[in-house]
N, C-alpha and C positions, 0 to 999 in steps of 0.2 A: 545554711550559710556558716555553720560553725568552723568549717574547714577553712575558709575565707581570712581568719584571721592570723595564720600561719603561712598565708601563701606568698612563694615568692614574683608572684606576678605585682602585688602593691607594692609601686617604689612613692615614699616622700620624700621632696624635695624643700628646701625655706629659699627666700629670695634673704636679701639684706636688711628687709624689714621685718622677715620672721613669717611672711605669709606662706603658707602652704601649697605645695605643686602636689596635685596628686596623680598618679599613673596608672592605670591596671589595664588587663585584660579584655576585662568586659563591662558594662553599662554598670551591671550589678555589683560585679569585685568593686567600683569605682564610689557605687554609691555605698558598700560598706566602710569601706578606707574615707570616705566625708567625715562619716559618722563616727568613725573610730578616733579620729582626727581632731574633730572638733572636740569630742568628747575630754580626750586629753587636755588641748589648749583651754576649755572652758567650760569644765566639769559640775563650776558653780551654779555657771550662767545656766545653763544647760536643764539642771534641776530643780532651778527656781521656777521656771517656766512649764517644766512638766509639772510638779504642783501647782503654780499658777492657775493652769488650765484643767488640771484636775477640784480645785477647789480645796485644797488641802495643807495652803501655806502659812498660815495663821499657828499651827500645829508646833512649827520652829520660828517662825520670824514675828510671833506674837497677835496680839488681839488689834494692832494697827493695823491687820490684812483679813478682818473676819466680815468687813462691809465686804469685801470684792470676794471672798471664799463662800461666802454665802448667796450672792450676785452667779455667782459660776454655776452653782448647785440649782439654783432656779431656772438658771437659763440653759439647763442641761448641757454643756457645753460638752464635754466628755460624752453623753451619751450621743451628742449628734454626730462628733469625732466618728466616735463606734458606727455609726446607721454610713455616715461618708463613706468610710474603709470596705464596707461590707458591700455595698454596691459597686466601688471600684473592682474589687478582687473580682465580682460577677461579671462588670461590664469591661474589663481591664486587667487581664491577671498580670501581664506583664509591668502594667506600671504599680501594681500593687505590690510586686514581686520585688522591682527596685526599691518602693518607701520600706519594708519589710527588708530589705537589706541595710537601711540603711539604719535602722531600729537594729537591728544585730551590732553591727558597728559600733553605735554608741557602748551597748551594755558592754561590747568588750573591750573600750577604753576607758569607762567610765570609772572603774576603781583604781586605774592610776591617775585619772585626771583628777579625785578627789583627793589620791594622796598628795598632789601638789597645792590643793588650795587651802589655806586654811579657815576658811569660813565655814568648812567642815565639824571642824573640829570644835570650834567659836561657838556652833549653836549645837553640837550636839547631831546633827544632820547623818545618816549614813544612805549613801549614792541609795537608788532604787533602780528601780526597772521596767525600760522602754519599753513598750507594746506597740506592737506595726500600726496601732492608730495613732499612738503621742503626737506624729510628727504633725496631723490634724488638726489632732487637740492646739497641740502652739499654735498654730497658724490663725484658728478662729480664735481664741483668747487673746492674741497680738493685734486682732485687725475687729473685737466686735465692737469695738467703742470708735472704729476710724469714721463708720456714716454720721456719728453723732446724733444717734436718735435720743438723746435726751435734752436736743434742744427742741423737743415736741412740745418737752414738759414744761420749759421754759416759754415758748408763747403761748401757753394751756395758762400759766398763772399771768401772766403780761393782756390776754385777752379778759381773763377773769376778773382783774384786780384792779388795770390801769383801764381795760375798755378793748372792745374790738377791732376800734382803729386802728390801737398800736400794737395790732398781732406783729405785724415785721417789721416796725421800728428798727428792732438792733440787728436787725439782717444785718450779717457778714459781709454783704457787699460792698457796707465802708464803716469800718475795714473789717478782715476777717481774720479767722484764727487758724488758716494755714499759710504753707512756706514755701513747702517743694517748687525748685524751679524746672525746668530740661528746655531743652532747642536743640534743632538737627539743623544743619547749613547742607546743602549742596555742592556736588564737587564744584559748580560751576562758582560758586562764590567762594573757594580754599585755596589757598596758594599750592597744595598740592595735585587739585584734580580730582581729590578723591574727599567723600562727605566727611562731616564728624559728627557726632550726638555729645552732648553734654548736660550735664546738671547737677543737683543738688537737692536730695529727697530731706525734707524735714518732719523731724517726730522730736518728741521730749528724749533729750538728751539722758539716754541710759550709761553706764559705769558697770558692768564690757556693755561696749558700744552693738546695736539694733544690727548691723552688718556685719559681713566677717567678711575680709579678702579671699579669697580662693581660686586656684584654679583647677579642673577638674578635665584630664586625656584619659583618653581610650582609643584604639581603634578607629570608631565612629566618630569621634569628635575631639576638639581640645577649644575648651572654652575658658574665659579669665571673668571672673565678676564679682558683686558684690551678694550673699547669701543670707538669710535668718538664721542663725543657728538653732537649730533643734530639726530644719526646712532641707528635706535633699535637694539638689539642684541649686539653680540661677532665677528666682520666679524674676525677677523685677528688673537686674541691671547685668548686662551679658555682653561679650565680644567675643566672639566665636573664630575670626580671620575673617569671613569671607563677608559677615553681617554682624551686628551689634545693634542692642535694643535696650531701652529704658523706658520708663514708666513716671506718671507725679498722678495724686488721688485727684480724679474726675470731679469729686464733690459729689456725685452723685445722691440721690436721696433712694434705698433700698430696704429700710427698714422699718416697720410702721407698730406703733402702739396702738392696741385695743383696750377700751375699757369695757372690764368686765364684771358681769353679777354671777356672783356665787351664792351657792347656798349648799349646808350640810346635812342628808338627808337622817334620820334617825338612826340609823347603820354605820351611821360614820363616813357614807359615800359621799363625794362631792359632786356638786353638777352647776352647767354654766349658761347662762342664756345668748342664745346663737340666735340667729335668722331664721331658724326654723322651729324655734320656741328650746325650752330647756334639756339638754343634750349630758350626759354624763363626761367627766373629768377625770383623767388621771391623775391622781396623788397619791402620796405617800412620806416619809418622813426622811432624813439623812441627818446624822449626827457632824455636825463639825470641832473639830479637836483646835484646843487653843491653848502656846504655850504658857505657863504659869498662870492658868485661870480654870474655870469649868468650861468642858465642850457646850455646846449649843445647838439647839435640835431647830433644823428648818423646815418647813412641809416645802414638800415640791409639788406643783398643779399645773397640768396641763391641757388646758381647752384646747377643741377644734381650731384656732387664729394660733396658739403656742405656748409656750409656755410664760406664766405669771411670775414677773421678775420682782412687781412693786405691790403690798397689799396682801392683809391678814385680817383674819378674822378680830373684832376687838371685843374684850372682855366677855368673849366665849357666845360671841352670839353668833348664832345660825346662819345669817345672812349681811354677805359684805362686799366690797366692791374692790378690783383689785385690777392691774395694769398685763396684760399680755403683749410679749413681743414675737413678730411675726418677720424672720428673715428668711433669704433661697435657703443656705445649707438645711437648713430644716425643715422645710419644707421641701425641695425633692431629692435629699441627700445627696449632692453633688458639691462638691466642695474645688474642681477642677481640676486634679494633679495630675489629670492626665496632660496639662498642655506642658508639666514642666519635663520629663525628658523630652517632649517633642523641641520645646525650645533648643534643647543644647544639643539635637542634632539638625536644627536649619542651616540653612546655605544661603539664605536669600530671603529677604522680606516677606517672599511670596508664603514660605516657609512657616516666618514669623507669625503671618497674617493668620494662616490657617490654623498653626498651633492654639492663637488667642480665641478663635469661634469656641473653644471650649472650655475659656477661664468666668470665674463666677464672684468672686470676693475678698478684696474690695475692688471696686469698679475702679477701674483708672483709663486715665488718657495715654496712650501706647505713641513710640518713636521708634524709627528703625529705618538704618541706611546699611547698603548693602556695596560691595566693591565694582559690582553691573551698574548702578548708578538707579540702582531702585532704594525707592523712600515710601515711608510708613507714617502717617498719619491718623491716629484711628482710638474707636471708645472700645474697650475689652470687661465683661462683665455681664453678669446677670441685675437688670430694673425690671421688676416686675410692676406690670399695666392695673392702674387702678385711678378711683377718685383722686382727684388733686386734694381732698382736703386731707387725703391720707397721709400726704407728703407735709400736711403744714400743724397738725397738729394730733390731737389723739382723737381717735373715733371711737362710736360704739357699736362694741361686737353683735349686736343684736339689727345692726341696720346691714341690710343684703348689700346696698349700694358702696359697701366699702372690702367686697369683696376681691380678690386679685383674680385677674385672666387668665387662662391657661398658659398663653405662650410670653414672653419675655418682650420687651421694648424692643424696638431695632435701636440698632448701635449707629451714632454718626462717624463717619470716616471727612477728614478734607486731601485735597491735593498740596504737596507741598511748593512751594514756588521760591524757589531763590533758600529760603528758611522759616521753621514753623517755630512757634513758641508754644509752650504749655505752664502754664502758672500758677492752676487751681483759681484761675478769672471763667468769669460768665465768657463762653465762647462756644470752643465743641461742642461742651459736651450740655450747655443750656438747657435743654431739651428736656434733661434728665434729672436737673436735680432745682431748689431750692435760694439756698446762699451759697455767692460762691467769692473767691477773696478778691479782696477788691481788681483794678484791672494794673494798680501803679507796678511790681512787678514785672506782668508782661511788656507792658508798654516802655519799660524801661528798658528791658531785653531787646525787646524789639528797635527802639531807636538805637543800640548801641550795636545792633547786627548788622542794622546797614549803612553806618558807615564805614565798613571797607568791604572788597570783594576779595579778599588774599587771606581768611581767616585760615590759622595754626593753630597747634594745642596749644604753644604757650599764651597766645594771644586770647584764645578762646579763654583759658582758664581764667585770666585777666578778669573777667564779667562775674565771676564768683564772688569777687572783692567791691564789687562796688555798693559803695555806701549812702547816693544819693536817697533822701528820705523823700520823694512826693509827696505824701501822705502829708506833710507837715505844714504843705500850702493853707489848706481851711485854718488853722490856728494862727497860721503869720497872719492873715487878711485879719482875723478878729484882734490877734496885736496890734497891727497897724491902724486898728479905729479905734484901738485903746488911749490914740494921742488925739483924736480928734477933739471938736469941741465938746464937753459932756452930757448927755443925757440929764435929763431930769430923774432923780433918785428911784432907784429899782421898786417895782410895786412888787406887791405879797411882800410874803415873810422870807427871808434871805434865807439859805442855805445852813442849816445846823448839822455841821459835819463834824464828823467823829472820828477825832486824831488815832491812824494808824501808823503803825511801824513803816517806815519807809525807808529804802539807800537812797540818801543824798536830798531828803526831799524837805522842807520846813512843814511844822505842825498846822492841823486845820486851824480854824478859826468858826466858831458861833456868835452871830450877829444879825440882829436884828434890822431893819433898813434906817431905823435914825436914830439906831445907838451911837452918838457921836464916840461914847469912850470906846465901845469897841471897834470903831471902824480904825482908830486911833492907836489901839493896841493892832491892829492888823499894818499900820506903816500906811492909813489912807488920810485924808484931808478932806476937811469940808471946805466948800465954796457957796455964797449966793448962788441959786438958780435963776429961774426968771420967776419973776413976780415974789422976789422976795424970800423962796425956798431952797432948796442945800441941795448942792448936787457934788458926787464923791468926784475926785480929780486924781489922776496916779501921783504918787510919793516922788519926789526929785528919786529915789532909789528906784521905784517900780518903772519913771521915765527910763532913766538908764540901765534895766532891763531889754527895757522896749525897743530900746537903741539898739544897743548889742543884737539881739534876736532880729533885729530888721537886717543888719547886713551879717548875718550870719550865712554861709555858704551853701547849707541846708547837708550836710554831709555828716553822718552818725558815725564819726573817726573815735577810735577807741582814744585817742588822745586829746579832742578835741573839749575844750573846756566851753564854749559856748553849745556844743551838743548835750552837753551836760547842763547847764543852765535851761536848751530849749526841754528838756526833760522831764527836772527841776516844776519850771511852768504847768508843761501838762498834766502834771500829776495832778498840783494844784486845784489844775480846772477841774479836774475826773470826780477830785474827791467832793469838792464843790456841786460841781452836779449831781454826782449822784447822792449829797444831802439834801436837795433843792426837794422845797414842798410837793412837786409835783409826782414826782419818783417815791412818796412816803410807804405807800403803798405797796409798794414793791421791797420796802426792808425784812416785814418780816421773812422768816425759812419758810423754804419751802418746806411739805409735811412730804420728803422722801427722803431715803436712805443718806448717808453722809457722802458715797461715792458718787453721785450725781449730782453734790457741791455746785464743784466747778463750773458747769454748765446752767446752774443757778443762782450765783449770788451778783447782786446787783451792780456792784463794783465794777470788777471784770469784763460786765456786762456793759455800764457807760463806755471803761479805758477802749475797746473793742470798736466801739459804735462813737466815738468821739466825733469822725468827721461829721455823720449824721446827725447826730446830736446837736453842733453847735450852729445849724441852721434850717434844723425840722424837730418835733416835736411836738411835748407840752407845757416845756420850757420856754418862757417867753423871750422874745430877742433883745427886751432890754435887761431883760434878768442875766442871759448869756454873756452879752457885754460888759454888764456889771461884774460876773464871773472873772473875767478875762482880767478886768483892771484889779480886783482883788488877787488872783492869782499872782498877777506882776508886782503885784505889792507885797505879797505875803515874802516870794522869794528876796526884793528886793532887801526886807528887813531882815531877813535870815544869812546865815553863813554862806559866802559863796558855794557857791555848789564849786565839786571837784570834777576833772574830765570826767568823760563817762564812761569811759573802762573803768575806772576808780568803785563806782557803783553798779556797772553794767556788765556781772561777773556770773561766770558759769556756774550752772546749778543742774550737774545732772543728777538723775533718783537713781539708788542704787538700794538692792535689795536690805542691806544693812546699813542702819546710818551713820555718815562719817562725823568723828568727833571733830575735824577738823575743818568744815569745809570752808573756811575762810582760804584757806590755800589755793581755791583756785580762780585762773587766772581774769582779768577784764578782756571784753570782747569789745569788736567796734560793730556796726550794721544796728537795722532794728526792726520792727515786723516787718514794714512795707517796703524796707529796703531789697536789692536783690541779696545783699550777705544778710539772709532774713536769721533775726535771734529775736526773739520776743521775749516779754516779759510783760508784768501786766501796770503797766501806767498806774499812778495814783497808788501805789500798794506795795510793790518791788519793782526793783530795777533788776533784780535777778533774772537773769535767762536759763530757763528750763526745759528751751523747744531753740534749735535750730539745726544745721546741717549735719544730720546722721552719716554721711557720705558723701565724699565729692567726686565728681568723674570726668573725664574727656578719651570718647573711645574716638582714636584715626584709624579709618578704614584702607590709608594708604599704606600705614605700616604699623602693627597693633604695638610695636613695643616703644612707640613714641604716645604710645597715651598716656593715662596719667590717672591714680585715682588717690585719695585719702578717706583715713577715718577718725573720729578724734581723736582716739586713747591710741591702738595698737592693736598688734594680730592676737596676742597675748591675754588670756581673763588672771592670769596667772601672777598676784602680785610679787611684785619683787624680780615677773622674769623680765629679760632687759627688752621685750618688745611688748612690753605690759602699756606703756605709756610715751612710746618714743616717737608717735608720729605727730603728739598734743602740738609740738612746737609748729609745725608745718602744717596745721589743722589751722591754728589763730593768724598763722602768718596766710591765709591763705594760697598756700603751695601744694603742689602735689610729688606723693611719691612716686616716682616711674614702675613703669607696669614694665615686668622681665618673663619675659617667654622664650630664650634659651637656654636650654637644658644646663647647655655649659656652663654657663654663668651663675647657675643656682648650687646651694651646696644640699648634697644626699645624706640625708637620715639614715643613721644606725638603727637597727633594732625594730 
């Protein structure tokens, strides 16, 4: 492909936003001009992520990336890349041939894309070089942590500590920790005649943004969508003319942890106890490089179930127990890419449908309308068949019964009628996975679909903005008994909560149940009970809380100053709970790695599980209640709270960190809203996760669609499409999609 880069068969084009037309020849010229393309526009992005996935980036961006650089080396992530690639080119040469072009590409744009960034320069970085697997490699490092298997590890310590009862307690299903929305309408309900597909994929908000605009002609095809960068092709969100297709994660549950026994024989060899008694292990050591520190030696181990991600030997003794994870790609090295040039030459759903029989990871719910008036409903993905407890927690590798089947789950498909929804809710794809996010989302989509039968893009887009919060009903109802007549005083010991940094939020409060002074310093009141005993009453201030939040509209308007007070509240309660004696158990850490935090710490964990929380449990219901009137009280006595954009402000991660990020901007929406932006209740109001991309494909005329991204087409600071689409991002708008030639301007050079 080297000649590729001189040829004059690749024309670029920019639209007005700076996104890229690209033209060639052939399939291949097309996927090198991607790659040479992108490389350019986001040279940074580009090679964070090839070391990402190589395990190598702690080396420049420091010792704050050596839990996941070490995470990668375990989980051979790189070498499954390699075993992927290698069966493709066997069973696939042609589609091997395009990811291999498109790895040429990059390298030969890659050293002027670094001469424009300077992050280059910042840490010392100098560009490196693609290999026809990298593109692999990103794709599994992008999407190993999407199944979320370590919240195995989480009901592993919830079953252990609090009891077996409460293995799924904080099941995501109210509420959950995804966002992605999508819906396909039928022509029969469009004012055109003809279908549309929309939505909004959500991931933690990256700085350059998870997707890149692009459109990619040839010959065969001429498709518009949204792409990974480092990823040839359209995997997820595509408009081709004649069909267009999107994607939101299934939930599915795909991934499974083995616990496992080690031992190191006299030789230094390792070996692992399997089903069929002690069975030899592949290990060996890898050096990771760390800036301004010493490198750090990891053993790599791989048993028969896969490789050991969690667990070492301790204090050099011979025998120890240790965590293996067992996913498809690694298990039969398929990683799918064969379905993505098949995508961007379909014509038709039928096309779509067939393409998807052969994608693997991560499993997602598939849309797809076509201009025949064919629609797509359907799960795409590789679930492998096993025990359910495999799915709910971690098993041991030594028991046969948690072995996987040969052949893969079937995938459910439904029939579309009038309009489908997809929303990461229990529905499709139930079948297949665990927790899935709550149902308020779809349910919300869905009643605002069918009130009309005349849907447009601009009208459709309209659903992207809305900010009704469901989710917020369990807490009003617990307000609203906050006035009732009161309870007799909270039995146990009250909640000893431990004041965290919060946007917007008043400090906890430690108190006893009949510490009059403290309930005093919290803005509560004692009253006689019956028979002569004290029962807490809300504060004239925590009343008129309770006011307020009763006819509050229930709308998470970024301007909205009672959204902001209902916020305020729930933090309140989250932090309350989860100090409540009941949860004590669950404070300390867990005994793994820091990068699986997240999905461990208790906190999070109540904000998350709130609705469940505040009327199932070990939490008792008058303790809850008690919860609710302090919460009202606590805010009442504090600083009014400000709207909640004020506090409710963007926080994307970005490879190096900004000294400034107070600059950026308040958002309105909130998890369960459809303008989903989360954050985590009780702890930040910051939003770290919401809409990576927004879309609306018309199948009646593609260049009335409509797509955005936060930032811009640009990784390139300073260049003027670096950050120019943020404003139409917040404002909920989209920028028009251009698909005449004429109207785009042609790249020099």
């Amino acid at each position: 492909m080297d000649g590729i880069g001189v040829s004059v068969s690749i024309e670029v084009y920019r639209d007005a936003w700076g996104v890229p037309h690209l033209r060639a020849a052939d399939p291949e010229e097309l996927a090198f001009a991607q790659g040479r393309t992108t490389a350019r526009d986001r040279a940074w992005q580009l090679e964070v992520e090839r070391h990402r996935a190589r395990g190598t980036s702690a080396a420049f961006l420091g010792a704050a990336e050596l839990d996941w650089d070490a995470f990668v080396r375990r989980a051979r992530l790189a070498d499954t890349a390699r075993r992927c690639f290698e069966r493709l080119d066997r069973t696939d040469p042609a589609t091997a041939a395009w990811v291999r072009a498109y790895a040429d590409g990059v390298n030969d744009g890659l050293a002027e894309g670094a001469g424009r960034a300077p992050e280059f320069a910042g840490t010392g970085l100098a560009p490196g070089r693609w290999e026809p697997w990298t593109p692999l490699a990103v794709w599994l490092s992008t999407h190993i942590l999407f199944a979320g298997f370590p919240t195995k590890l989480w009901r592993d310590e919830v079953a252990r500590r609090l009891g077996e009862e409460w293995t799924e307690l904080f099941a995501t299903d109210g509420p959950g920790t995804a966002g992605s929305n999508g819906w396909v309408v039928a022509g029969g309900r469009t004012a055109s005649g003809a279908a549309l597909v929309a939505g909004d994929p959500h991931r933690f908000i990256e700085a350059p943004g998870v997707y890149q605009q692009i459109r990619l002609a040839c010959p065969e095809y001429d498709v518009v969508g949204l792409a990974v960068p480092g990823v040839p092709g359209l995997a997820h969100f595509g408009h081709a003319g004649p069909v267009a297709w999107a994607i939101t994660n299934a939930m599915a549950d795909y991934q499974d942890l083995y616990r496992e026994r080690l031992r190191r024989l006299p030789d230094g060899t390792v070996e692992a106890l399997g089903p069929d008694g002690w069975a030899p292990a592949a290990a060996h050591t890898e050096t990771v490089g760390v800036a301004d520190a010493e490198p750090v030696e990891v053993e790599v181990i791989e048993t028969d179930r896969g490789p050991v991600i969690i667990g070492g030997p301790l204090d050099g003794s011979a025998e120890w127990e240790g965590l293996s994870l067992r996913h498809p790609p690694r298990v039969t090295g398929e990683l799918g890419f064969g379905t993505l040039p098949a995508l961007l030459r379909a014509r038709t759903v039928a096309d779509v449908d067939a393409a998807l029989d052969g994608w693997v990871e991560p499993v997602n719910v598939v849309q797809a309308a076509d201009t025949r008036g064919g629609l797509l409903h359907r799960v795409a993905g590789h679930v492998p068949v096993r025990d359910r407890a495999n799915s709910l927690r971690v098993v041991p590798a030594w028991d046969p019964a948690h072995a996987w089947a040969d052949a893969p789950a079937p995938l459910p498909r439904a029939e579309v009628r009038g309009h489908a929804v997809m929303a990461n809710a229990r529905g499709l794809a139930a079948p297949l996975g665990v927790e899935f996010a709550p149902p308020h989302r779809a349910a919300r989509i869905d009643e605002l679909l069918r009130a009309s039968a005349a849907w447009t893009p601009e009208t459709t887009a309209a659903i992207h903005r809305d900010t009704d919060n469901p989710s917020a009903a369990r807490l009003l109802e617990a307000v609203r008994r906050a006035g009732e007549d009161p309870v007799a005083g909270a039995t146990g010991e009250a909640a000893a909560v431990v004041g965290t940094e919060t946007d917007g939020a008043a400090g906890a409060v430690d108190a006893a149940p009949g510490d009059a002074a403290a309930l005093a310093s919290a803005g509560l009141t004692m009253s006689p009970g019956p028979g002569g005993g004290r029962t807490a009453r809300l504060s004239p201030a925590g009343s008129d809380v309770r006011r307020r939040l009763l006819g509050w509209d229930r709308r998470m308007d970024a301007e909205s100053v009672d959204a902001g007070l209902y916020a305020a509240v729930r933090g309140a309660v989250v932090r309350r709970l989860a100090g409540h004696e009941a949860f004590a158990a669950l404070r300390e850490p867990a005994p793994y790695p820091e990068l699986f935090r997240p999905w461990l710490a208790l906190g999070p964990r109540v904000a998350f599980a709130l609705e469940t929380l505040l009327v199932a449990g070990p939490v008792p219901a008058g303790d809850v209640d008690r919860i609710v009137r302090e919460a009202l009280d606590e805010v009442g006595a504090g600083e009014p709270p400000a709207a909640w954009g004020v506090t409710h402000r963007l926080a994307p991660w970005q490879a190096l960190p900004d000294p400034d990020d107070d600059r950026w901007p308040g958002l309105g929406g909130d998890h369960d809203c459809v303008l989903s932006t989360s954050s985590v209740p009780g702890w930040t109001d910051r939003s770290a996760r919401a809409s990576a991309a927004r879309y609306v494909w018309d199948l009646a005329d593609r260049e009335r669609s409509g797509w955005i991204v936060p930032f811009g087409a640009s990784g390139v600071p300073g260049d003027p499409h670096h950050r120019d689409q943020l404003p139409l991002w917040l404002r909920g708008e989209l920028a028009p999609v251009t698909t005449d030639w004429q109207k785009l301007t042609k790249e020099q050079g």
